[in-house]
Structure formats: C-alpha cells, structure tokens
Backbone as CSV, one residue per row, in Angstrom:
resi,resn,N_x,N_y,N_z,CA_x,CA_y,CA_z,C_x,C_y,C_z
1,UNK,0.819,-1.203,0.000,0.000,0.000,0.000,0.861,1.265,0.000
2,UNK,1.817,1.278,0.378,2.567,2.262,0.384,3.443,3.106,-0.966
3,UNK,3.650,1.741,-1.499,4.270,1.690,-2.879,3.019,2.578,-3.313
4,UNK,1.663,2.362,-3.229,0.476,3.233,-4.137,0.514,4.287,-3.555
5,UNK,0.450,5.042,-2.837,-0.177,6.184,-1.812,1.546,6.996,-2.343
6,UNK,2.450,6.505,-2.353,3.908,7.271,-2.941,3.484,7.586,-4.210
7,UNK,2.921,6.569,-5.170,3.004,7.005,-6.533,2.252,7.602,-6.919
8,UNK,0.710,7.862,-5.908,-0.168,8.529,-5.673,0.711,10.395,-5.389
9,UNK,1.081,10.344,-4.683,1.761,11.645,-4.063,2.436,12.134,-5.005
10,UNK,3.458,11.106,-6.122,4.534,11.253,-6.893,3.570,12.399,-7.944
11,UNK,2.425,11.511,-8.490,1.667,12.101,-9.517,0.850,13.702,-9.126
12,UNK,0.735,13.669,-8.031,-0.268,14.993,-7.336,0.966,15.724,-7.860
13,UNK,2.068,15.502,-7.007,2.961,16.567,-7.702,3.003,16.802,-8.974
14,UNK,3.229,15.907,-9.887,3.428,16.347,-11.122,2.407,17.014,-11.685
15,UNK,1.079,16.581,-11.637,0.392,17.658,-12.301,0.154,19.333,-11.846
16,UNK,0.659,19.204,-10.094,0.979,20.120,-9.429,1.782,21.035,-10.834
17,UNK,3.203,20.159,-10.702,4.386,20.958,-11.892,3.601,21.485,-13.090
18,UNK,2.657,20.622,-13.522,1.842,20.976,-14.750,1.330,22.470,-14.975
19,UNK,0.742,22.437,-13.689,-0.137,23.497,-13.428,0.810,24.550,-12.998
20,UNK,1.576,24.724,-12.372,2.605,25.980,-12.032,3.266,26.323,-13.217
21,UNK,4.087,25.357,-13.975,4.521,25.746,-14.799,3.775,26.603,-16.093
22,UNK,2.803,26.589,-16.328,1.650,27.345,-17.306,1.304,26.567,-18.069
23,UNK,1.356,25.357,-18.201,1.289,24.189,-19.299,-0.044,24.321,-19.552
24,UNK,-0.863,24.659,-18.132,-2.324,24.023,-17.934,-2.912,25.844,-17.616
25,UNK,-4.231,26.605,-18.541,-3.978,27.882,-17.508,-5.598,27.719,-16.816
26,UNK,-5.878,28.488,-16.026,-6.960,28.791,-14.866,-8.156,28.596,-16.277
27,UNK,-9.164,27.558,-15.678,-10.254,27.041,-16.538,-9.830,26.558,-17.740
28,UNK,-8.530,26.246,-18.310,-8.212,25.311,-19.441,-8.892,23.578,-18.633
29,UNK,-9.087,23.008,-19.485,-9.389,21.212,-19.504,-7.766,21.000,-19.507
30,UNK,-7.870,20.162,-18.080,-6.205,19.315,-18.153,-6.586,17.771,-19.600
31,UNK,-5.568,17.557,-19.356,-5.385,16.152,-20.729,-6.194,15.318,-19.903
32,UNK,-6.204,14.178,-20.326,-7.143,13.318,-20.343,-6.327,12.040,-19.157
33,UNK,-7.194,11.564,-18.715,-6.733,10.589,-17.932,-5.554,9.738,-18.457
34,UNK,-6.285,9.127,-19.585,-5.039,8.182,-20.563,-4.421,9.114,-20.642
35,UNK,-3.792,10.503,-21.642,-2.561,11.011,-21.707,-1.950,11.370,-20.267
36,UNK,-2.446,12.030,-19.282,-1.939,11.414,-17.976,-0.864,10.313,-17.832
37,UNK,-1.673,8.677,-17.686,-0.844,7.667,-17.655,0.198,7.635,-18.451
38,UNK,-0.095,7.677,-19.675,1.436,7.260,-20.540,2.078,8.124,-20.601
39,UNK,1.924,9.287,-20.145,3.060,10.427,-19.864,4.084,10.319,-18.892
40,UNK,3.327,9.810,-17.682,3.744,9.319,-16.570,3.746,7.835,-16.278
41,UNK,3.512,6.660,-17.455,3.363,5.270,-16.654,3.020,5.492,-15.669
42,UNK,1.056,5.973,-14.942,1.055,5.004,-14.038,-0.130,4.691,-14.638
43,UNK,-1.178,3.782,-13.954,-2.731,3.558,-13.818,-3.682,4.035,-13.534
44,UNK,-4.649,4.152,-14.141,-6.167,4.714,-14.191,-6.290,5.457,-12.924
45,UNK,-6.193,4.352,-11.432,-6.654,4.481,-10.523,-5.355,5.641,-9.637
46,UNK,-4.471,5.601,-10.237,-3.527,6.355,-9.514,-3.689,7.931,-10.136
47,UNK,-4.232,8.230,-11.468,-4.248,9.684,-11.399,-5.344,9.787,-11.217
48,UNK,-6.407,9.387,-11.065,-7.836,9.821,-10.432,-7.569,10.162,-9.140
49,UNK,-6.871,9.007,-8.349,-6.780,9.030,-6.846,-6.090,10.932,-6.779
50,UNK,-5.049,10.802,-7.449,-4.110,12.472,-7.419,-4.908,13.718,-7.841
51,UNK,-5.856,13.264,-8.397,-6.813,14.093,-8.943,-7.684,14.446,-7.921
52,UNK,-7.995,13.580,-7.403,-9.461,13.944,-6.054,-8.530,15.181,-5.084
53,UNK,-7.679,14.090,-4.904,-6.743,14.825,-3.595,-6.297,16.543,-4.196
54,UNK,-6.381,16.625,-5.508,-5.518,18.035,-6.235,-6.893,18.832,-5.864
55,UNK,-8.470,18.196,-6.125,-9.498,18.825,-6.088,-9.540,19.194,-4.679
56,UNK,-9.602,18.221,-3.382,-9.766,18.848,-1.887,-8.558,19.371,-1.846
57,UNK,-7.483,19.761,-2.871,-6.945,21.035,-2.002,-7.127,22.333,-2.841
58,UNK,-7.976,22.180,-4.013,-8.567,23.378,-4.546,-7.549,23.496,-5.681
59,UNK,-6.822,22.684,-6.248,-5.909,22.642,-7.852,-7.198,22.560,-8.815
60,UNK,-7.985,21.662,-8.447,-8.364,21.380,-9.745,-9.862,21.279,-9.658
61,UNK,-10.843,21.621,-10.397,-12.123,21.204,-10.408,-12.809,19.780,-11.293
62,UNK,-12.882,19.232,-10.163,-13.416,17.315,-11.347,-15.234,17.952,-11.923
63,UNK,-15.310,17.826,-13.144,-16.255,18.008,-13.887,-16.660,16.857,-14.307
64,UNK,-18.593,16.195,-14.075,-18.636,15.352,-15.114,-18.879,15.115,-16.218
C-alpha cells in the first residue's frame, strides 16, 4: 500500500508541476486521464486518486 499512496503523491505533484509551470492555464481542460498515464506510466486508478486529492486542495475542479 505504500508503494500506491507514494506514486499517488509522486503524480499529485506532477500535475501540481503541470499546473505551475503554465502548461495548464486557470479554466483550461487538463489532458485526459489516458494522456496522464502514458506520460507518466502510471494507472487509471492512480491519477484519479491524485486528482481527487488536487481537487480537496482546490488545484483542480473534477467536472462530469
């Protein structure tokens, strides 16, 4: 579990980087889950998980 919850953290950051760096700007659509993963090799469930957590700290708004 730990190994997930790291790679979980690993990814929050990065899209963190995404977003600071200007890649992504205020109300642009981030990429897509899949371009996510293969950008970063990981799994479905690991950038959703980074995603919720980016939303309760106010990075990102999940739209359905």
């Amino acid at each position: 579990m730990a190994q997930t919850s790291s790679m979980v953290e690993q990814m929050v950051q990065n899209i963190k980087h995404i977003i600071e760096a200007g890649e992504i700007n205020v109300g642009q659509k981030m990429p897509s889950e899949i371009s996510l993963m293969q950008r970063y090799g990981v799994g479905r469930s690991t950038v959703r998980e980074a995603l919720r957590l980016l939303q309760a700290q106010g990075y990102v708004e999940i739209r359905p």
